[in-house]
C-alpha positions in Angstrom: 122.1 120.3 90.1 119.0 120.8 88.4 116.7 118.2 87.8 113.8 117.6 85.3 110.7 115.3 85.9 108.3 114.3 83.5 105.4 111.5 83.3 104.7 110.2 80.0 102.1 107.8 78.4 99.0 105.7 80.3 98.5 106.7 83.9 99.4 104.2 86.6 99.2 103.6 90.3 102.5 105.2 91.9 103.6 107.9 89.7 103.3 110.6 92.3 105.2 108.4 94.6 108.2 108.4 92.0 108.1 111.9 91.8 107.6 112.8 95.5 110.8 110.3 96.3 112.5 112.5 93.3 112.0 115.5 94.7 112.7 114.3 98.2 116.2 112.8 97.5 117.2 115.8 95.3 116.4 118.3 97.3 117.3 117.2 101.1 120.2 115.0 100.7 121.8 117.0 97.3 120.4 120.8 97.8 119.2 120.5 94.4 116.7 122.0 92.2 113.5 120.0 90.3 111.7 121.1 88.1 108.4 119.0 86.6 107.3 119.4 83.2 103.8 119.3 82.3 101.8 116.9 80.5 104.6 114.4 79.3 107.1 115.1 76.7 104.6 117.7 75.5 106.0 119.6 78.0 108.9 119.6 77.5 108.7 120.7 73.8 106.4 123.6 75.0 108.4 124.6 78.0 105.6 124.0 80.1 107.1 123.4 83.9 106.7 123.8 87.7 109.4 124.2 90.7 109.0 121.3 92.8 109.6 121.7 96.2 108.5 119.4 99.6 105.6 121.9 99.9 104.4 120.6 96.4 104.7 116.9 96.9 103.1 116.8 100.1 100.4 114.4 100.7 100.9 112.9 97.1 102.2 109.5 98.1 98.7 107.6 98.2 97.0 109.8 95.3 96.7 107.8 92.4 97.8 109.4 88.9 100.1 111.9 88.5 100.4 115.8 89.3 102.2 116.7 86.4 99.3 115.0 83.6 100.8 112.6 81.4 100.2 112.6 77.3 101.3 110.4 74.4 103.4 112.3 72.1 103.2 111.8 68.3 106.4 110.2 66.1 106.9 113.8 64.3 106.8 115.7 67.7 109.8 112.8 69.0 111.5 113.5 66.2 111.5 117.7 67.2 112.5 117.0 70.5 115.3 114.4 69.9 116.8 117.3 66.7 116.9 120.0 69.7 117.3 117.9 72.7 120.9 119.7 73.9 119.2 123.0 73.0 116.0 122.0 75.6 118.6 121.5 78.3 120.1 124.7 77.9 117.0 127.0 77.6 115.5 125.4 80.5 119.0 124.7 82.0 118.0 121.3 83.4 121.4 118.8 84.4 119.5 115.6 84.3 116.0 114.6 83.1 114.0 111.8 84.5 111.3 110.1 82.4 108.8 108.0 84.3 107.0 105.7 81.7 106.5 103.0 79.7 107.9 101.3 76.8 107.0 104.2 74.5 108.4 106.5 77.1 112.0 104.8 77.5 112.2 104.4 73.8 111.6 108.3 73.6 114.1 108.8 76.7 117.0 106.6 74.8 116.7 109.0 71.8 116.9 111.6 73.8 120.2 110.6 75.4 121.8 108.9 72.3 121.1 113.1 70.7 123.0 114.3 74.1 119.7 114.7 76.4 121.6 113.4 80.0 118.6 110.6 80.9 118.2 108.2 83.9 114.6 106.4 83.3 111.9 105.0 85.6 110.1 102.5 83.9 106.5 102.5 84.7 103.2 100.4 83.5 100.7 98.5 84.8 101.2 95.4 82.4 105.0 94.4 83.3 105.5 94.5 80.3 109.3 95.9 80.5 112.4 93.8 79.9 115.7 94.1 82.4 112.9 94.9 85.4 111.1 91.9 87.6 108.5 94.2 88.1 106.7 97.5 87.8 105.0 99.4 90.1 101.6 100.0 89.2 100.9 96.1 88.0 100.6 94.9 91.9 97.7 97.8 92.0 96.2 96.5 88.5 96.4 92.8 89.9 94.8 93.2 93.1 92.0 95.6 91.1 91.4 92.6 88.8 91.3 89.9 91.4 88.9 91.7 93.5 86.8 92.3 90.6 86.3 88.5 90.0 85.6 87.9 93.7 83.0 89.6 93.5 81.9 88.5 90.1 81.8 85.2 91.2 79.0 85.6 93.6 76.6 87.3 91.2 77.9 84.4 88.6 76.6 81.4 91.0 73.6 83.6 92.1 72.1 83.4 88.5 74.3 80.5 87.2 76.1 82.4 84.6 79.1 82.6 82.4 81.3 85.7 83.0 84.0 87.1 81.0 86.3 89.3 82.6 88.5 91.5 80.4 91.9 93.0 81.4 94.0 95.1 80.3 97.4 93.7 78.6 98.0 94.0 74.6 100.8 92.2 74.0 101.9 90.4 77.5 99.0 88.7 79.5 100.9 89.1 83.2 97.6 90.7 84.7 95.4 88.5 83.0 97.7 85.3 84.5 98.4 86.5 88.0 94.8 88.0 88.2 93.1 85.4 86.8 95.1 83.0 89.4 94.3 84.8 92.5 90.9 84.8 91.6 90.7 81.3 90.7 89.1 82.0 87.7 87.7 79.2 85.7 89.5 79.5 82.3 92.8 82.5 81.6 93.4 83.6 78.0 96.9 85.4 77.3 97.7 87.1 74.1 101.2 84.7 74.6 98.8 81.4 73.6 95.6 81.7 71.6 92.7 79.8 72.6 90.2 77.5 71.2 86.6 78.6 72.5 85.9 74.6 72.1 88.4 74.2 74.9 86.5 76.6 77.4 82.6 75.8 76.2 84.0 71.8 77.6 85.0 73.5 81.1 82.0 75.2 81.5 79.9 71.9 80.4 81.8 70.1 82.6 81.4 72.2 85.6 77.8 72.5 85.2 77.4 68.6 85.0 79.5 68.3 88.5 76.8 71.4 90.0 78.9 73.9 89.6 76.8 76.1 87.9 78.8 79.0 87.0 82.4 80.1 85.4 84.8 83.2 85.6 86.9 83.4 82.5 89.4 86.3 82.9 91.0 87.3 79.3 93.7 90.0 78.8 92.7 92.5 76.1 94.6 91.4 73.2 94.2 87.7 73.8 92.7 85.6 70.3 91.4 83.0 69.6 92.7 80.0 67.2 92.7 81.0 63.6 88.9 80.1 62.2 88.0 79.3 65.9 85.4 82.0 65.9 84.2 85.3 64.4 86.9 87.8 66.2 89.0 90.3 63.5 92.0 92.7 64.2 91.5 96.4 64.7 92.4 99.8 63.3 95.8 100.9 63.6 95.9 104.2 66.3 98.3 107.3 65.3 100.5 105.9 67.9 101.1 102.6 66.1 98.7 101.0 68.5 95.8 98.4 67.5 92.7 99.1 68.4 90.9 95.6 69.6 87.7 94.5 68.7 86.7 93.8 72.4 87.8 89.8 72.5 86.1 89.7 76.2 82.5 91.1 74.3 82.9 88.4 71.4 84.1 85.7 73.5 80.9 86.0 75.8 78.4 86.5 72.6 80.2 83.4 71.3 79.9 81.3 74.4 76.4 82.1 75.0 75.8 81.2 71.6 77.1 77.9 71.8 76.3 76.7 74.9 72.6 78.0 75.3 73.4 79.5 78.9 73.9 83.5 80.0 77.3 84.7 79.5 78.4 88.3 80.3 81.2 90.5 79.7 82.5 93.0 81.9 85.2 95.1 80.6 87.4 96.5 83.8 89.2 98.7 81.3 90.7 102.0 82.9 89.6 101.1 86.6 92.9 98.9 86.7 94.8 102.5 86.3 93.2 104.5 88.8 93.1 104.6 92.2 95.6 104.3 95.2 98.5 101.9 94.9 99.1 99.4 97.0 101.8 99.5 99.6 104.3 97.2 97.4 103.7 99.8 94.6 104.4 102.7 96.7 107.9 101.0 98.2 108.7 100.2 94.8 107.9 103.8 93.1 109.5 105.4 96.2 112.8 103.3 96.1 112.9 104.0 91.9 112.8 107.5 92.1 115.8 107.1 95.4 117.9 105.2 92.9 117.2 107.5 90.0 118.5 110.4 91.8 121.3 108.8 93.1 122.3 107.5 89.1 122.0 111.4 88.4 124.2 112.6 90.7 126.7 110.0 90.2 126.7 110.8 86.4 125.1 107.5 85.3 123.2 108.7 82.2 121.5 106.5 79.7 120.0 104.3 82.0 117.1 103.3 84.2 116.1 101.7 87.0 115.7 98.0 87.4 114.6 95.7 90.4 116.4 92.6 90.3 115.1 90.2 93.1 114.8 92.2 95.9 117.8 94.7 94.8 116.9 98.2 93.0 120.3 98.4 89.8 120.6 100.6 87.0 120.4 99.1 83.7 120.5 100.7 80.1 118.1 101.9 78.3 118.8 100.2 75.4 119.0 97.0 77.0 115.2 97.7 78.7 113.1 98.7 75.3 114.7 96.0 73.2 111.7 93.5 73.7 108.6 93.4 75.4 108.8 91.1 78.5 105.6 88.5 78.0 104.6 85.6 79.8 106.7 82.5 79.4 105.2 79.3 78.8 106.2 77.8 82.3 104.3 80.5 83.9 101.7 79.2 81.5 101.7 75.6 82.4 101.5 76.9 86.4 98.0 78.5 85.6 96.8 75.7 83.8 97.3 73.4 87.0 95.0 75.6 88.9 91.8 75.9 87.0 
């Protein structure tokens, strides 16, 4: 058996780990072959690839990133690969291809299979943001990242009694923001789920400077807005990916709350730091055991699907079941934060 491995989309905290368990599996329990294209699905199309051996994913486990580079690949470039999909296999004589990514990225890989590519997917992003999994590896990394940012935010906040607004990443489904903004204890939590009334947090801060508390962490997820006519915040440019690009709602929140309130508010944007790095022990368990289960769903013939954790219990799923909607933050999760702040 020969197996292709290829990371696709934004960079995250236990991709290597994914592919060193790949490569592991594969090639001491089936005497099989693996093969890594470079650079995404860009690869792929170009035939760009490297033999994988256990010399090659040595000492990877803890690196953050990924060895093989990882791109975003345009519709029209999809579309190529999906028309010649079977003919890919052949030229490059690969059995089985394993995408590790995101939404985007299983999307891509269900084309692929439904035009004859055989797939088994990894799903893979920092926002768990994917429906059929409980989790992702790389969002305990992007949590812990977030919550130790706002720790130590919170000392330079009280040290010059100041508002700070901490923006994380999540466009669509807040789950960093929430879980972040939780272990932190942050003062106020914005989600893109449930958009918020600036009124609401200028009456927190008041209050908790009238009790002594002189300072506030808000923690807001990237694509969190604010109630219709609440404040000056408008949508962005559409990216050649189909992406908006925001505005920077953690920037015009803190202009807007200084503005307001007559006190210093600050933004700090943690932007790509939540994606770098080395993962955390959960995320390297959880990448490892993927990229076990992955293997095992190739060799057992078990294409079109991907790789799930369900409780504590690692099952394969379809595709088409995982990149039917995005997973976002439901509105008990919601009402938990609230209780806290």
């Amino acid at each position: 058996m020969r197996i292709g491995v290829l990371t696709a989309g934004g960079d995250c905290p236990g991709l290597n780990a994914v592919i060193r368990s790949v490569v592991h599996r594969a090639v001491t329990n089936y005497d099989a072959e693996v093969v890594g294209f470079e650079d995404g699905y860009a690869g792929l199309l170009e035939g760009r690839y490297r033999t994988l051996d256990l010399d090659a994913v040595s000492g990877i486990l803890a690196r953050g990133g990924t060895i093989l580079g990882s791109s975003r690949l345009q519709r029209d470039r999809l579309r190529e690969a999906c028309e010649n999909a079977q003919d890919m296999a052949r030229e490059f004589g690969i059995d089985v291809l394993i995408p590790i990514g995101g939404e985007g990225t299983l999307t891509a890989a269900r084309m692929l299979s439904d035009a004859g590519l055989p797939v088994v997917g990894v799903p893979k992003t920092i926002d768990n943001d994917i429906s059929s999994t409980d989790r992702t590896f790389g969002f305990d990394t992007a949590v812990g990242v977030a919550t130790e940012a706002m720790d130590r935010l919170k000392t330079t906040a009280e040290s010059h009694q100041r508002v700070m607004v901490v923006e994380v990443m999540g466009r669509h489904a807040g789950w960093i923001a929430l879980e972040s903004g939780m272990a932190a204890g942050a003062h106020g939590i914005c989600l893109p789920e449930r958009p918020f009334d600036p009124a609401d947090l200028i009456k927190m801060v008041e209050e908790r400077f009238a009790r002594g508390k002189k300072f506030a962490v808000i923690c807001v997820a990237e694509g969190a807005h604010p109630v219709a006519g609440s404040m000056d915040y408008g949508h962005g440019e559409i990216d050649q990916f189909g992406h908006e690009r925001f505005q920077g709602i953690g920037t015009a929140l803190a202009y807007e709350l200084e503005r307001r309130l007559g006190k210093e508010a600050k933004p700090v944007i943690l932007g790509h730091i939540q994606r770098g790095g080395t993962p955390t022990a959960y995320d390297r368990v959880l990448a490892t055991r993927f990229g076990w289960h992955a293997v095992e769903a190739a060799h057992r013939g078990e294409f079109g699907r991907m790789t799930a954790l369900r409780g504590t219990d690692v099952v394969m799923v379809p595709l088409a079941e995982a990149v039917t909607e995005l997973k976002t933050v439901p509105k008990d999760r919601m009402d938990e934060a609230e209780s806290v702040f």
